[in-house]
MILO-308113 format. One record per residue (C-alpha): residue number from 1; x, y, z. Coordinates in Angstrom, 1 decimal. Layout:
N
REC num      X      Y      Z
REC NUM      X      Y      Z
...
//
This chain:
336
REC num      X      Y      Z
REC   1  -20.5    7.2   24.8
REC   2  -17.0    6.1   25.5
REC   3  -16.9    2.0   25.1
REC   4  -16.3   -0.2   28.5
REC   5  -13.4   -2.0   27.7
REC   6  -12.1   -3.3   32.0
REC   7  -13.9   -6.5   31.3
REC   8  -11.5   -7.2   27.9
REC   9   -8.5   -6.3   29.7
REC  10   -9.5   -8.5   32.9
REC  11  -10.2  -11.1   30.6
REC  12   -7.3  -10.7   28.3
REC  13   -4.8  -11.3   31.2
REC  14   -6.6  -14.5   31.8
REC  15   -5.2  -16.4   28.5
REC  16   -1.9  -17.4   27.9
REC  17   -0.1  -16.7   24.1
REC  18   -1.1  -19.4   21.6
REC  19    1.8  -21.5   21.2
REC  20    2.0  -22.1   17.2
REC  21    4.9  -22.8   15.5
REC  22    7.4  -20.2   14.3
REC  23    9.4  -20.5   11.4
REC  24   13.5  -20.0   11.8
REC  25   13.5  -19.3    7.6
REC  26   11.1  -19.3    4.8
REC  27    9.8  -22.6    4.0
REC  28    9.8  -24.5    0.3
REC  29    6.3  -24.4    0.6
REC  30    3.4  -22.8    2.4
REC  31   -0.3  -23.3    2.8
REC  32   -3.3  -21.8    4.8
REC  33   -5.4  -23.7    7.0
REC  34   -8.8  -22.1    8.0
REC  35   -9.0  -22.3   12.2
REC  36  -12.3  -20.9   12.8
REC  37  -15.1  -18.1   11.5
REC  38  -16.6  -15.6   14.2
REC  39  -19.1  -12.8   13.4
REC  40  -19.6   -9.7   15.6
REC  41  -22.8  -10.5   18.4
REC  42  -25.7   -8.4   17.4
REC  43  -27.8   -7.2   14.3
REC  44  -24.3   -6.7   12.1
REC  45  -24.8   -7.3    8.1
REC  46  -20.6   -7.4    8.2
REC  47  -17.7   -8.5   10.4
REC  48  -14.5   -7.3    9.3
REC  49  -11.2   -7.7   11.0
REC  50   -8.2   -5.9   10.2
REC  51   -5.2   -6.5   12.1
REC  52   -4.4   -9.2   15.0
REC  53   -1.4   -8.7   17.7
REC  54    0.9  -11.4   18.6
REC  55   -1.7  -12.3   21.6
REC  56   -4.2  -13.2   19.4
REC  57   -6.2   -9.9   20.0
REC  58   -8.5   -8.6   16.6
REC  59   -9.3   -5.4   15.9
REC  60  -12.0   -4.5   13.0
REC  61  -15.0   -3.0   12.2
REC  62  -18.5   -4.0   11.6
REC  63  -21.2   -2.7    9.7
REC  64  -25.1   -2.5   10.7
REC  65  -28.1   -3.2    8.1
REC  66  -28.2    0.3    8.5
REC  67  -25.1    1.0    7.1
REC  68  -23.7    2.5   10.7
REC  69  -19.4    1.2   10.9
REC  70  -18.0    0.9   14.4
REC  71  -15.0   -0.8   15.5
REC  72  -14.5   -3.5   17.9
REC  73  -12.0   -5.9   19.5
REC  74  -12.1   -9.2   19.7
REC  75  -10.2  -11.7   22.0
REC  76   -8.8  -15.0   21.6
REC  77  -11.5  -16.9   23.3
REC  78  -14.4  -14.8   21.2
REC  79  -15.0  -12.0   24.2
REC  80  -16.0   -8.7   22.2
REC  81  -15.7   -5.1   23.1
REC  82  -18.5   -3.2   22.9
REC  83  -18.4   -0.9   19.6
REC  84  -15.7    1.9   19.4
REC  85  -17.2    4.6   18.7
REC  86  -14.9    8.1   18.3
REC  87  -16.4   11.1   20.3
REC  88  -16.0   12.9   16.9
REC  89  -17.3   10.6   14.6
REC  90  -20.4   12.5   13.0
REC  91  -20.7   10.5    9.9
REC  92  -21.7    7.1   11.8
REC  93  -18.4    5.8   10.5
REC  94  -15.8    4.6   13.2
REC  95  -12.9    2.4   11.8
REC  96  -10.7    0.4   14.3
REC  97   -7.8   -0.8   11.9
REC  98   -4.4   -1.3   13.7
REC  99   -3.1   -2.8   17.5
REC 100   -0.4   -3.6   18.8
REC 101    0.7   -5.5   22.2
REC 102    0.0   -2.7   24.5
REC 103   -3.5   -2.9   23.1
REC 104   -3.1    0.7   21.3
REC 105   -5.5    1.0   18.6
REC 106   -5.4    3.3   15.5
REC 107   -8.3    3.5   13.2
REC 108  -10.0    6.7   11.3
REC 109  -13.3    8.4   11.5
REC 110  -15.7   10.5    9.8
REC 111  -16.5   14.5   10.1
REC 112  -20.1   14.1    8.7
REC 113  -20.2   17.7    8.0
REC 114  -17.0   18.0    5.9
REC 115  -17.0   14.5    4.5
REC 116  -13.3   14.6    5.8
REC 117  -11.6   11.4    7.9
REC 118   -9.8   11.9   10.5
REC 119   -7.0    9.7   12.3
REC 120   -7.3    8.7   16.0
REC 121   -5.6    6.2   18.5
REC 122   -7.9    4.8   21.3
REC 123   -6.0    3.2   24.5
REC 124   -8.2    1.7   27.2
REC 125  -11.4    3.8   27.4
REC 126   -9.6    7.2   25.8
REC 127   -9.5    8.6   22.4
REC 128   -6.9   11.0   21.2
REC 129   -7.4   12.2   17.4
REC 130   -4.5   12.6   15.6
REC 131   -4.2   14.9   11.3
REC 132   -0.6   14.7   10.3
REC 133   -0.1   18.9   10.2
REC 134   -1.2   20.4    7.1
REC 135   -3.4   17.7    6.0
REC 136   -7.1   17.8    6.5
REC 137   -7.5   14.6    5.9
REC 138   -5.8   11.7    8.0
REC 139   -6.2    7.5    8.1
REC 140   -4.3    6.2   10.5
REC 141   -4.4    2.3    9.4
REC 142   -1.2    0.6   11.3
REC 143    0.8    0.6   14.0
REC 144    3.9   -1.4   15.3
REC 145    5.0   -2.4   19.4
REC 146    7.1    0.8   19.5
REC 147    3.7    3.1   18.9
REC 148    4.8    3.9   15.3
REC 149    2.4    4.3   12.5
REC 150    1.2    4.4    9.1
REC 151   -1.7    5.6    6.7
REC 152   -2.8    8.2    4.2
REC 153   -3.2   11.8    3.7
REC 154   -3.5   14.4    1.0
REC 155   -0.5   17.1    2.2
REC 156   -0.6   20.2    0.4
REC 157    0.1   18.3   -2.9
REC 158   -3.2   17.0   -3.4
REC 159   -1.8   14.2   -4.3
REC 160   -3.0   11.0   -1.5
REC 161   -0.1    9.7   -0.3
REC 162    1.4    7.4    2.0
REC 163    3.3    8.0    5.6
REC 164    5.4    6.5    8.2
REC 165    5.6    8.0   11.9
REC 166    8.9    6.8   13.1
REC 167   10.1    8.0   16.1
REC 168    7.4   11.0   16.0
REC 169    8.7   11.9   12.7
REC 170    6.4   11.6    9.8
REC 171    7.6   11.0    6.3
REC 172    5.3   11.0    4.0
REC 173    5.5    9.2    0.4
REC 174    4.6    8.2   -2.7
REC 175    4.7    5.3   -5.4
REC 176    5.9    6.5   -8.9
REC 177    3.0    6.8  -11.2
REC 178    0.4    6.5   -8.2
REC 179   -2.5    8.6   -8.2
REC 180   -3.1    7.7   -4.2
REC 181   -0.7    5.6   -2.0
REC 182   -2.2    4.1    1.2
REC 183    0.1    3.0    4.2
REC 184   -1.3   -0.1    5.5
REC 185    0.9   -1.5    8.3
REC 186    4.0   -0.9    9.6
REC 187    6.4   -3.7   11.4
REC 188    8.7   -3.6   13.7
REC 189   11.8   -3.2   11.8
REC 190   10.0   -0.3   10.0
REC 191    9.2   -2.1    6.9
REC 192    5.6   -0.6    5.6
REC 193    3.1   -2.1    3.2
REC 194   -0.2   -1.2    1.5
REC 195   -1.1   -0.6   -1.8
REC 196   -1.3    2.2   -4.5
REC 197   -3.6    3.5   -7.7
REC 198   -2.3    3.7  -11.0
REC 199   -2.8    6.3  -14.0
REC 200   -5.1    3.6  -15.6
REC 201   -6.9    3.1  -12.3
REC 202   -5.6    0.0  -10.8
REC 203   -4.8   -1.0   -8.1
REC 204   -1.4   -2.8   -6.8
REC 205    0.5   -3.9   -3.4
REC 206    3.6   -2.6   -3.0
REC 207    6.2   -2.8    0.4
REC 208    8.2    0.2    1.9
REC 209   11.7   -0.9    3.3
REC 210   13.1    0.9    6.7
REC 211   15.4    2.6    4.6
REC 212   12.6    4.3    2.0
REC 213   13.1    2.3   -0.7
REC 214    9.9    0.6   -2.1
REC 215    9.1   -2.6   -3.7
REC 216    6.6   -3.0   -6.4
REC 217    4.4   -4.1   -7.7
REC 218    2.9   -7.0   -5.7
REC 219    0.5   -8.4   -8.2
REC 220   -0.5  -12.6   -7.8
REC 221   -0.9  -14.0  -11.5
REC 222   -4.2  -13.0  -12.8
REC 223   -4.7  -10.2  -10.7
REC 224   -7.0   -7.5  -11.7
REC 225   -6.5   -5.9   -8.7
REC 226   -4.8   -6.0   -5.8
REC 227   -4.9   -4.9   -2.1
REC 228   -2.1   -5.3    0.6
REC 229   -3.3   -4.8    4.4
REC 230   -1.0   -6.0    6.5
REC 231    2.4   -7.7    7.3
REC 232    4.5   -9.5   10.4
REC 233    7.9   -9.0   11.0
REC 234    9.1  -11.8    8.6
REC 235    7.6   -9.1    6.3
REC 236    5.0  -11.7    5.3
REC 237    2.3   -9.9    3.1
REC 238   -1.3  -10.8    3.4
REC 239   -4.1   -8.9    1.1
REC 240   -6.6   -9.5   -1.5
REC 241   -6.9   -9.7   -5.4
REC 242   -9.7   -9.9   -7.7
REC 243   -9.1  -12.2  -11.5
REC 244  -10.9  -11.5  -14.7
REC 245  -13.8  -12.9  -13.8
REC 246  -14.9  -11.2  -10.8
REC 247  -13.7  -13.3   -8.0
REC 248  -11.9  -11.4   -4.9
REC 249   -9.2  -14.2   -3.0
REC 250   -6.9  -14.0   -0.5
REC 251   -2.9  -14.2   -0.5
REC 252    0.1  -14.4    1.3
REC 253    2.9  -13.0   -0.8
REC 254    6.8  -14.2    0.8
REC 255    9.1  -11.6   -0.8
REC 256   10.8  -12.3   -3.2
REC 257    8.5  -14.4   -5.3
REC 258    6.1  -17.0   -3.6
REC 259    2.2  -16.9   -3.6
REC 260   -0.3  -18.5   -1.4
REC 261   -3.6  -18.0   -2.3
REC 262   -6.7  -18.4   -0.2
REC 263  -10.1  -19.0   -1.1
REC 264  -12.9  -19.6    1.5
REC 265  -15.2  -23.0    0.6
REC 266  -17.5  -21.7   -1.2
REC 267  -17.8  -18.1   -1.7
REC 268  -16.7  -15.7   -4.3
REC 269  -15.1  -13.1   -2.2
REC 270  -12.0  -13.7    0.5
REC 271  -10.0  -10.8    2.5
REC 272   -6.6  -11.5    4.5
REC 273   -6.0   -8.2    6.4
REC 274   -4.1   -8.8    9.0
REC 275   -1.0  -11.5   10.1
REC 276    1.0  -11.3   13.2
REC 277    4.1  -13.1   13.9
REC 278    3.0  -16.5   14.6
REC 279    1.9  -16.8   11.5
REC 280   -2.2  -16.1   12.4
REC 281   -4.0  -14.3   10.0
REC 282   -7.3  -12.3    9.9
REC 283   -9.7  -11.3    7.4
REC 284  -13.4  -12.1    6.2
REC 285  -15.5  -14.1    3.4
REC 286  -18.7  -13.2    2.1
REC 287  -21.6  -15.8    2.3
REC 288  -23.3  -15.3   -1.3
REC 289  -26.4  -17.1    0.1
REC 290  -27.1  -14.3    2.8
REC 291  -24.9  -11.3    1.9
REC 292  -23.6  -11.7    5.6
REC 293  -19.9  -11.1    5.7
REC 294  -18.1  -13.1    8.7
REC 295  -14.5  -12.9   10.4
REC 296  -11.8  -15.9    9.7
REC 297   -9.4  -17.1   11.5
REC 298   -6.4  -19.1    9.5
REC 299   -2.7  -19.8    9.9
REC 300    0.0  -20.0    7.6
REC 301    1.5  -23.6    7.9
REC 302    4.3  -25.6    6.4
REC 303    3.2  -29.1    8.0
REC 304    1.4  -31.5    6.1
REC 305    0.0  -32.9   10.1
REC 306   -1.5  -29.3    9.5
REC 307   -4.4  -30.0    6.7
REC 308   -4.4  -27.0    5.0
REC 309   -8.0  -26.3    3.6
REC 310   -6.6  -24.8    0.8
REC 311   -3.5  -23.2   -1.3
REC 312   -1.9  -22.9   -4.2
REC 313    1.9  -21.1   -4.7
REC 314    2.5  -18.7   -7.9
REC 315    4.6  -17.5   -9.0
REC 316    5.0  -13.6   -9.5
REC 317    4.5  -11.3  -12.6
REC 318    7.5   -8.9  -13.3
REC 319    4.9   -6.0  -14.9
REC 320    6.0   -2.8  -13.9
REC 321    4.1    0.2  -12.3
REC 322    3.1    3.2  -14.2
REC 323    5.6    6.1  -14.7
REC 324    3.6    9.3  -15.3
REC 325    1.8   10.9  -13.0
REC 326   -2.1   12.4  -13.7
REC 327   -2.7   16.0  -13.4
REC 328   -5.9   15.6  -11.2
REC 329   -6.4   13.5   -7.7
REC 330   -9.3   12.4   -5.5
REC 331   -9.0   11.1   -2.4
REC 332   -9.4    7.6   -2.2
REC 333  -11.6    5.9    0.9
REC 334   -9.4    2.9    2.2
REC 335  -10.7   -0.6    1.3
REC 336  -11.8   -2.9    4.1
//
């Protein structure tokens, strides 16, 4: 069943842009002050968002007790879509991941009897599935104001790796020494980030410049681990890492050097996913009480009028990326 999304865009033409400050150049220092929390309506056991557009618009996914994923949107005011659902999706798995102004959403989905995703972009109530030729297996996980995109695939290779659709040409790439590359956003000056998996198995951010050349690794002191989703057209960075002792936070990376890190009060596991170019980020926390993940809302900020809940600059480590390459691959499922 096709989702009824008239009411969201009647609704969305009701609300004027959020006016938050913009910054003309990249401030001494930065924190992150939480705005608000929202969770999906419904039975959900997780609310995820993964990217928000410069109105304010979220798109994510949630996840049943069941274990059913569906995407969603999510307006400024808290109206929700009901849940995107591809046609195709046979493995219960529908993942909204990317918008852009126009309200074009790119996401992936699941071929239940292959166990293959599949890319696909939904605009107003239609769905057109999109593989990158040659590949039979397609995430489509960003997409900038011009309809340009990026993700994953495993090309005749077998080696996962990363692309960029510019201008309906699609490159796609890799990080040296990476096992799998994933293509998490792309901005509109063509600048793509995401993150990549080493020989030893882990995980690092890394940023593609317009002109191919890529930037890594993005790795917050202590990091065991870490996860780019998303960037703004400052090329601001916001992801995830996990520290030697099991605890997931959020961060802002400011290339070349400066860290903000983001921890929700209270729990043991933060996401930042997705930041547009106002400075409004989107991601998710986990409430260890319940097990109940639940959408955030925060902003970057450089005012102390601002009360940042939290945040804490570091500085970056210079340790370098693996330079061999494995002789065997699996495909990697992306993180949410």
């Amino acid at each position: 069943m096709k989702p009824k999304l008239s009411i969201i865009y009647f609704i969305a033409a009701l609300f004027a842009l959020p006016v938050l400050g913009v910054f003309a150049k990249q401030p001494a220092a930065l924190s992150v002050e939480l705005l608000s929390t929202f969770d999906y309506p419904g039975d959900v056991v997780s609310t995820q968002p993964q990217k928000i557009n410069d109105q304010g618009v979220v798109v994510g996914v949630i996840a049943d007790f069941s274990g059913v994923r569906s995407g969603f949107l999510r307006l400024r005011k808290g109206f929700f879509s009901d849940p995107l659902v591809d046609p195709n999706d046979t493995g219960n798995t529908t993942q909204a991941r990317g918008i852009n102004n126009s309200l074009l959403v790119c996401g992936d989905y699941l071929d239940g009897g292959t166990g293959n995703f599949h890319g696909f972009f939904l605009h107003g109530a239609t769905f057109d599935n999109f593989d990158v030729p040659g590949s039979t297996w397609t995430i489509i996980l960003g997409v900038n104001n011009a309809g340009d995109f990026s993700g994953s695939d495993i090309p005749s290779s077998g080696v996962q790796s990363g692309f960029v659709s510019i201008g309906d040409v699609i490159t796609e790439f890799t990080v040296a020494g990476a096992t799998n590359t994933l293509a998490y956003q792309i901005n509109d000056h063509n600048v793509a980030c995401g993150y990549y998996i080493d020989s030893s198995g882990i995980t690092h951010g890394y940023y593609r410049d317009s002109d191919g050349s890529i930037f890594s690794p993005i790795d917050p002191a202590g990091s065991t681990g870490t996860i780019v989703f998303g960037n703004n057209d400052k090329n601001w960075i916001v992801g995830r890492y996990a520290d030697a002792v099991g605890l997931t936070h959020g961060f802002v990376f400011i290339p070349p050097d400066q860290y903000v890190t983001y921890d929700f009060p209270g729990s043991t596991f933060t996401s930042l996913n997705g930041i547009n170019k106002r400075g409004l980020i989107v991601g998710r926390y986990l409430d260890p009480s319940s097990g109940i993940e639940h959408g955030i809302l925060v902003r970057v900020t450089n005012s102390a009028s601002d009360r940042p809940t939290t945040g804490a600059i570091l500085q970056r480590q210079t340790s370098q990326a693996a330079a061999s390459q494995p002789a065997t691959f699996k495909a990697v499922e992306p993180a949410l």
